[in-house]
One Martini backbone bead per residue (centre of mass of N, CA, C, O) as a GRO file, in nm:
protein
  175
    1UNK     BB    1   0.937  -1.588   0.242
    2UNK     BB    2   0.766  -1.373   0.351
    3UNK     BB    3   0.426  -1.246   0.361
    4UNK     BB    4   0.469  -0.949   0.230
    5UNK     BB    5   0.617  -1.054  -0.033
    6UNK     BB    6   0.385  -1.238  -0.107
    7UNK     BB    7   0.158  -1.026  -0.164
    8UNK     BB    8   0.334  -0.879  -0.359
    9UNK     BB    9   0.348  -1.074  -0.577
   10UNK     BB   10   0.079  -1.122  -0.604
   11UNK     BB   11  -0.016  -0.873  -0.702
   12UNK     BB   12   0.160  -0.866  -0.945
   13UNK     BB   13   0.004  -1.119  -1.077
   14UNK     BB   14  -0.257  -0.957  -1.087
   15UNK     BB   15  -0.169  -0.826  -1.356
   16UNK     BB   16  -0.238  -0.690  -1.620
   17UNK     BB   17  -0.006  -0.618  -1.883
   18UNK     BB   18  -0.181  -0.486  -2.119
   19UNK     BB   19  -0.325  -0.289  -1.941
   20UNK     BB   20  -0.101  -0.252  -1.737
   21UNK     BB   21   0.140  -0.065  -1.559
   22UNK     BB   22   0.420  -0.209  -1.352
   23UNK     BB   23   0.606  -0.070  -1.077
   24UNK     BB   24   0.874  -0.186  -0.891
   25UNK     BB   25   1.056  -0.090  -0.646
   26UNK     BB   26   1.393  -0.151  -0.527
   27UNK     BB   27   1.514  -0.241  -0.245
   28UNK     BB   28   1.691  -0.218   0.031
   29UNK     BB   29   1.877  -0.440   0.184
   30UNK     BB   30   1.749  -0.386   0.478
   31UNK     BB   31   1.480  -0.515   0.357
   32UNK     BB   32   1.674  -0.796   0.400
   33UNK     BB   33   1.814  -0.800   0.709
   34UNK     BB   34   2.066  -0.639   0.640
   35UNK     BB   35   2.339  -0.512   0.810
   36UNK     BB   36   2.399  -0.197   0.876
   37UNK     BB   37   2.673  -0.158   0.917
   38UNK     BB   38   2.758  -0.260   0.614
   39UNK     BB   39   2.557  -0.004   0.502
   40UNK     BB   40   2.571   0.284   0.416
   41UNK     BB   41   2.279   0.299   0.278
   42UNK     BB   42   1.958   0.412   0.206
   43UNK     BB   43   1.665   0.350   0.076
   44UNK     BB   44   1.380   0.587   0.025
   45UNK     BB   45   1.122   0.487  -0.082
   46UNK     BB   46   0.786   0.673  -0.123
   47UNK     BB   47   0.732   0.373  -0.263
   48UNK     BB   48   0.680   0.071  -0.377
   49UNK     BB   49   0.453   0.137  -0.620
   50UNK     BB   50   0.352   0.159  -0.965
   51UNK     BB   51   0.033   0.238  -1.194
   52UNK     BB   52  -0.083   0.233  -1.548
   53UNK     BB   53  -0.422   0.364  -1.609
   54UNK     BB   54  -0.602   0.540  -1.776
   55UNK     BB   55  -0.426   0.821  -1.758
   56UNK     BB   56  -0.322   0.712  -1.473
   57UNK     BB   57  -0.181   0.737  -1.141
   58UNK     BB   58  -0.051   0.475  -0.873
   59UNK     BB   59   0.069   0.531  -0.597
   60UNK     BB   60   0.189   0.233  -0.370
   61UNK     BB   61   0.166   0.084  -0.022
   62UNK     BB   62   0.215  -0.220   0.056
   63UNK     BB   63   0.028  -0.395   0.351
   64UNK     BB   64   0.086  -0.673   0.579
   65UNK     BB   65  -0.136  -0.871   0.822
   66UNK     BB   66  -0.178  -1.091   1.085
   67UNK     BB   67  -0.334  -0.838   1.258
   68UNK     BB   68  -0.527  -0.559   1.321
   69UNK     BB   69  -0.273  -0.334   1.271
   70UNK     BB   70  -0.113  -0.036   1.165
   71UNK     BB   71   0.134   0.104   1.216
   72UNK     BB   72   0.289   0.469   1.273
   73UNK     BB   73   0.456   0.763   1.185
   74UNK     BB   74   0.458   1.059   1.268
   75UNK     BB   75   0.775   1.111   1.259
   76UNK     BB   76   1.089   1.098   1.208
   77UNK     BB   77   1.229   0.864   1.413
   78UNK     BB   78   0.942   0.662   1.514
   79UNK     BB   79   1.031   0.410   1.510
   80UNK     BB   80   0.947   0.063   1.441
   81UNK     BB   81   0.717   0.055   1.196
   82UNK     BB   82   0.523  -0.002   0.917
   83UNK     BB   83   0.495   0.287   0.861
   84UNK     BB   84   0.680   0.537   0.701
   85UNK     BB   85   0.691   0.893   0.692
   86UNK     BB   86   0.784   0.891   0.413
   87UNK     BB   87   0.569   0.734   0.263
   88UNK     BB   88   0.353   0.963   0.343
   89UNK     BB   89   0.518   1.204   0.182
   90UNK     BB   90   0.515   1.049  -0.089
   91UNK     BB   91   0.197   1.038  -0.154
   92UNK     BB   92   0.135   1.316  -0.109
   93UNK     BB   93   0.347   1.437  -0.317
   94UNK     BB   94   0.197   1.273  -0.555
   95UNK     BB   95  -0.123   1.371  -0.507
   96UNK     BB   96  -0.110   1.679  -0.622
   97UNK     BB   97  -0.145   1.569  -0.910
   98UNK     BB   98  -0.301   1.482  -1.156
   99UNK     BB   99  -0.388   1.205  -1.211
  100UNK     BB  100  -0.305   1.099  -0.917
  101UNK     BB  101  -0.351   0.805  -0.699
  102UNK     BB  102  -0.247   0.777  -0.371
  103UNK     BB  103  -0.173   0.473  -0.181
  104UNK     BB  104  -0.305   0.229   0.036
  105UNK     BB  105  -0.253  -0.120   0.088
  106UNK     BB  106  -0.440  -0.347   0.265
  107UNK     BB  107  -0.344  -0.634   0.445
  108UNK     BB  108  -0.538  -0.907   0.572
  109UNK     BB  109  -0.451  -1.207   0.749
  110UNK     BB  110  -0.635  -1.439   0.818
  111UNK     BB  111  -0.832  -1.660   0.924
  112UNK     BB  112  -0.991  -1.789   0.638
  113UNK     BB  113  -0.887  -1.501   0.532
  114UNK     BB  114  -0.884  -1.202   0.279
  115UNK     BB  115  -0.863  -0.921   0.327
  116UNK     BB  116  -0.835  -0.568   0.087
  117UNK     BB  117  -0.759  -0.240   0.114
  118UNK     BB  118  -0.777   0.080  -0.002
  119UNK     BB  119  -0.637   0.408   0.061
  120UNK     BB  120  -0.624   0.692   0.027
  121UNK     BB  121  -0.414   0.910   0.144
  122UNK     BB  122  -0.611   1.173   0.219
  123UNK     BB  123  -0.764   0.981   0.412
  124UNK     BB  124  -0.551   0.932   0.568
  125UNK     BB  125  -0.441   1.168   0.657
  126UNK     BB  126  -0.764   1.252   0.791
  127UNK     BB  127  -0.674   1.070   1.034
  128UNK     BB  128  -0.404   1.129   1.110
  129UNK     BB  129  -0.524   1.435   1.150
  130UNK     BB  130  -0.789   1.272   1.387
  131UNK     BB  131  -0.547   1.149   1.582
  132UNK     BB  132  -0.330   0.979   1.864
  133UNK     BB  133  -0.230   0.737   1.701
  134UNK     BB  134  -0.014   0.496   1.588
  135UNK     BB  135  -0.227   0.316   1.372
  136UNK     BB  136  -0.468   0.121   1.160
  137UNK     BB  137  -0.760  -0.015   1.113
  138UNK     BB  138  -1.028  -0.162   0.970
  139UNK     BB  139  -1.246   0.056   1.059
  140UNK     BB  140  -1.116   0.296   1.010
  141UNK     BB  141  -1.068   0.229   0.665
  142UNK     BB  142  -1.389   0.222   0.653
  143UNK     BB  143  -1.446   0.530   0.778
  144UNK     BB  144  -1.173   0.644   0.565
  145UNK     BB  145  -1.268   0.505   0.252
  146UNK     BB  146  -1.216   0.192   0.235
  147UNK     BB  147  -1.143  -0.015  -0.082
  148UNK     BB  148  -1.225  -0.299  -0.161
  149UNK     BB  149  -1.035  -0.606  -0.250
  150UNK     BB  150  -1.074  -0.815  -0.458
  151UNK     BB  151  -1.061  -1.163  -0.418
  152UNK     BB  152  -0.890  -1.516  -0.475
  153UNK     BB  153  -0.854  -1.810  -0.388
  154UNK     BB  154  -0.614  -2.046  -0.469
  155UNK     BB  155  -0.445  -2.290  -0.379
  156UNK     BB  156  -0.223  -2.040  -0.228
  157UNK     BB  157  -0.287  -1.830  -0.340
  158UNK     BB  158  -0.364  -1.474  -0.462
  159UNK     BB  159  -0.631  -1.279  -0.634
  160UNK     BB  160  -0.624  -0.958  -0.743
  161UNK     BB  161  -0.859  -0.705  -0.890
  162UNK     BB  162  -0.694  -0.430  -0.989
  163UNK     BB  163  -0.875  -0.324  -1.228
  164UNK     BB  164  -1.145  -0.288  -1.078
  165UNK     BB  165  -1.023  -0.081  -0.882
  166UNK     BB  166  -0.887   0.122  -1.086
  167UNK     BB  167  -1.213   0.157  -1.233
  168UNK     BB  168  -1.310   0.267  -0.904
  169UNK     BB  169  -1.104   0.547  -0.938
  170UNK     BB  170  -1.183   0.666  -1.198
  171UNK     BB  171  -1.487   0.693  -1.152
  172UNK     BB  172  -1.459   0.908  -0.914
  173UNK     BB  173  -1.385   1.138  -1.063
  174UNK     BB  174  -1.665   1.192  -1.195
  175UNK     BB  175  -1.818   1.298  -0.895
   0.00000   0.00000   0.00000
């Protein structure tokens, strides 16, 4: 299994099931190397997964990189990217609703820690047209109000404080 996928996981239990309703869209075949010829069609999830907790709805992008930064299309066709244009699209689509906070989770695994920041979506737009970047490293995210996600080191996984996240995103709307 990818370190991508292992990240996916790894956030998935890390949710409390009674507290927190959390629902993963399913890849189409592409997105596990399937060869491209055999597939019809690919389906373009607008996002990875989403959470519903204290009357808000969380639509997320997850995204893991052992790298510096995340690369992205600034346009559909924009080449072999890591955030693809249709997800950016589809989280500012989804975060026009009241009560929904649409965002990327920021994976660095570095060596010897695993640092993971919240962007909401707004806030990448307001990155993404105030630069001729291709890319998103950790200054920008923290520049452009990434909230960090408190984490734990496990035997192997870690445990990420999800809860904790969704508490301190919910408490913003009252600011």
């Amino acid at each position: 299994m990818n370190a991508g996928k292992i990240f996916e996981n790894d956030w998935r239990k890390s949710i409390d099931k009674k507290k927190i309703y959390y629902n993963r869209m399913k890849d189409s075949p592409s997105s596990f190397g399937a060869d491209s010829q055999q597939v019809r069609f690919t389906l373009n999830n607008p996002y990875d997964s989403f959470a519903f907790y204290n009357g808000h709805l969380f639509p997320m992008e997850l995204k893991s990189t052992k790298s510096t930064s995340f690369s992205f299309q600034r346009f559909k066709g924009d080449g072999s990217k890591q955030i693809k244009f249709h997800q950016i699209q589809g989280l500012l689509e989804a975060s026009q609703y009241p009560n929904v906070y649409a965002g990327f989770i920021f994976n660095f695994r570095k060596v010897n820690s695993n640092i993971c920041y919240w962007l909401d979506i707004k806030n990448f737009d307001i990155f993404f047209h105030s630069t001729d970047k291709k890319s998103i490293n950790e200054k920008d995210i923290i520049r452009f109000n990434g909230v960090i996600v408190d984490n734990e080191k496990l035997k192997v996984h870690y445990k990420y404080d999800v809860q904790k996240l969704l508490d301190n995103l919910c408490a913003k709307e009252g600011e």
